[in-house]
C-alpha positions in Angstrom: -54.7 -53.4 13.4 -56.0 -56.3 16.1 -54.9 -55.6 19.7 -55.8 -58.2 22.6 -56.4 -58.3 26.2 -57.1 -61.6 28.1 -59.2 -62.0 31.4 -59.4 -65.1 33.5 -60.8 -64.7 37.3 -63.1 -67.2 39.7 -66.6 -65.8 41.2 -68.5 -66.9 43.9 -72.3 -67.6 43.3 -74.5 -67.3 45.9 -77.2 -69.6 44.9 -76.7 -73.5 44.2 -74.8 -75.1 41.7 -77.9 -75.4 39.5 -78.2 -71.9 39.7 -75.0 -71.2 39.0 -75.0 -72.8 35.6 -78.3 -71.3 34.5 -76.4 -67.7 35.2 -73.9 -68.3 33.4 -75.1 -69.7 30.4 -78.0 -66.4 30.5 -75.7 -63.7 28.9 -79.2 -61.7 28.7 -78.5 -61.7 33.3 -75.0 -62.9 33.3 -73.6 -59.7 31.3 -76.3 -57.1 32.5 -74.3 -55.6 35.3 -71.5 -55.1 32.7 -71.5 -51.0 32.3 -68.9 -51.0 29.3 -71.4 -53.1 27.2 -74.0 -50.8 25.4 -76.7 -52.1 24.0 -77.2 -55.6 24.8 -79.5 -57.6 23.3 -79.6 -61.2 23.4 -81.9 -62.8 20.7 -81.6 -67.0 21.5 -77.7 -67.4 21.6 -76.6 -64.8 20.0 -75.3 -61.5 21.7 -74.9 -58.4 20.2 -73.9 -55.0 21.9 -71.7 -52.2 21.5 -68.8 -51.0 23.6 -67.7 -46.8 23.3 -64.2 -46.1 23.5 -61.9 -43.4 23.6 -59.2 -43.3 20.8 -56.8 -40.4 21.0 -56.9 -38.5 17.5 -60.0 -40.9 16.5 -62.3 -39.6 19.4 -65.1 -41.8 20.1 -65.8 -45.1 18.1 -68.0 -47.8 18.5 -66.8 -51.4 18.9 -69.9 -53.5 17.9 -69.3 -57.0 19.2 -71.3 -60.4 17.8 -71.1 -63.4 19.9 -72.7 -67.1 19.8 -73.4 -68.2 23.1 -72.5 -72.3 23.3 -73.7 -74.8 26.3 -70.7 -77.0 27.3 -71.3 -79.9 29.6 -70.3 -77.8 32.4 -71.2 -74.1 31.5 -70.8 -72.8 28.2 -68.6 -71.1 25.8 -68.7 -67.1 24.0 -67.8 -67.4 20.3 -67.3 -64.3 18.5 -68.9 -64.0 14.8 -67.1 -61.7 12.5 -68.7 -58.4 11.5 -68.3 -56.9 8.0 -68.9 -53.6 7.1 -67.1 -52.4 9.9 -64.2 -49.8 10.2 -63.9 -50.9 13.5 -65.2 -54.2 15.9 -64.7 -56.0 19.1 -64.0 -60.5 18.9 -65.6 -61.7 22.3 -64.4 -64.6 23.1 -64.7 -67.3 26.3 -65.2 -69.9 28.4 -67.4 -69.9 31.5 -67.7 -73.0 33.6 -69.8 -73.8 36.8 -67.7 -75.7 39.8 -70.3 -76.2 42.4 -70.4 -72.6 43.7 -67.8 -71.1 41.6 -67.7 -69.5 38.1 -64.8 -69.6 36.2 -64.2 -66.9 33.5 -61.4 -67.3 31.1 -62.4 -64.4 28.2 -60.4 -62.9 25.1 -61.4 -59.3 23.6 -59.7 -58.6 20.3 -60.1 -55.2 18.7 -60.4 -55.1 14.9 -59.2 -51.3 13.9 -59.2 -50.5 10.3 -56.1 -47.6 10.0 -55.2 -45.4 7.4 -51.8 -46.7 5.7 -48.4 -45.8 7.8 -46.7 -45.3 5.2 -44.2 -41.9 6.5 -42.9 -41.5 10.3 -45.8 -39.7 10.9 -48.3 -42.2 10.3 -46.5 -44.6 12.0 -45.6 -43.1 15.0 -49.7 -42.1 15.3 -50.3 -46.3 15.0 -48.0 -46.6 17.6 -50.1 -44.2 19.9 -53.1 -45.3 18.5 -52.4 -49.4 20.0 -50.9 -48.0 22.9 -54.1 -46.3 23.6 -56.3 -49.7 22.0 -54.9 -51.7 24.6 -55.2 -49.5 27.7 -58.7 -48.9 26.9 -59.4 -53.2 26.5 -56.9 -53.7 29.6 -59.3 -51.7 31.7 -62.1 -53.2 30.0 -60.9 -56.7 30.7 -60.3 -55.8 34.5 -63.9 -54.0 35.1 -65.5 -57.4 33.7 -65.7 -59.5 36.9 -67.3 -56.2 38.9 -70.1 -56.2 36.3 -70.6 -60.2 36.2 -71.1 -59.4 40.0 -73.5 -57.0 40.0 -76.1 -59.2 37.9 -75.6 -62.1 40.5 -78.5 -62.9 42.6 -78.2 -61.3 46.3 -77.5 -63.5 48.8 -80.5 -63.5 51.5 
């Protein structure tokens, strides 16, 4: 089962436009403030952490997410690397881009969710509540991004 959930919004960086593009292509400060990411550890480009959610039925399971952080010629770009092994994973994927003082975010969270085969009513009607649930959970997470991307910005002063 893959369910989506998109995310664009604009920040406003209180530093210079220099600074602004060294923020956002630093996932290790950029994604600090980001409370739903667990685990964060940025070795060179690549990004690994761990989100926690809350699956009805399924109680808690870990979405482990891989990304590749890219430079672009005017901010840089999240590409997720598959995971293997996994019942379950999160694809991170995005664009950031520095316009003088603004950031612009455009990301896309896929959840990967191995499920058991629906084969009767049952089984599918518990898919059913199972996605429902998938894509409230990433919705949310989408939404709380920006907050978190602002609390690892510089303060102004």
């Amino acid at each position: 089962m893959q369910i989506e959930a998109e995310q664009s919004f604009t920040l406003e960086f209180p530093g210079t436009p220099q600074e602004a593009l060294a923020f956002l292509r630093d996932p290790a400060r950029s994604l600090a403030g980001v409370r739903f990411l667990q685990g964060l550890n940025v070795s060179g480009p690549e990004v690994r952490a761990v989100l926690l959610v809350n699956v009805p039925m399924l109680g808690e399971t870990l979405l482990p997410l891989h990304s590749r952080v890219v430079d672009t010629p005017h901010g840089a770009a999240l590409e997720a690397r598959p995971i293997t092994g996994e019942r379950a994973w999160l694809e991170l994927n995005g664009e950031a881009t520095a316009e003088g003082h603004l950031l612009r975010y455009a990301f896309v969270f896929t959840a990967h969710i191995e499920m058991p085969s629906a084969e009767k009513w049952g089984g599918a009607a518990f898919e059913k509540m199972v996605r429902a649930a998938a894509e409230r959970t990433l919705s949310r997470l989408a939404r709380e991004l920006p907050e978190g991307i602002e609390r690892a910005m510089p303060q102004p002063g």
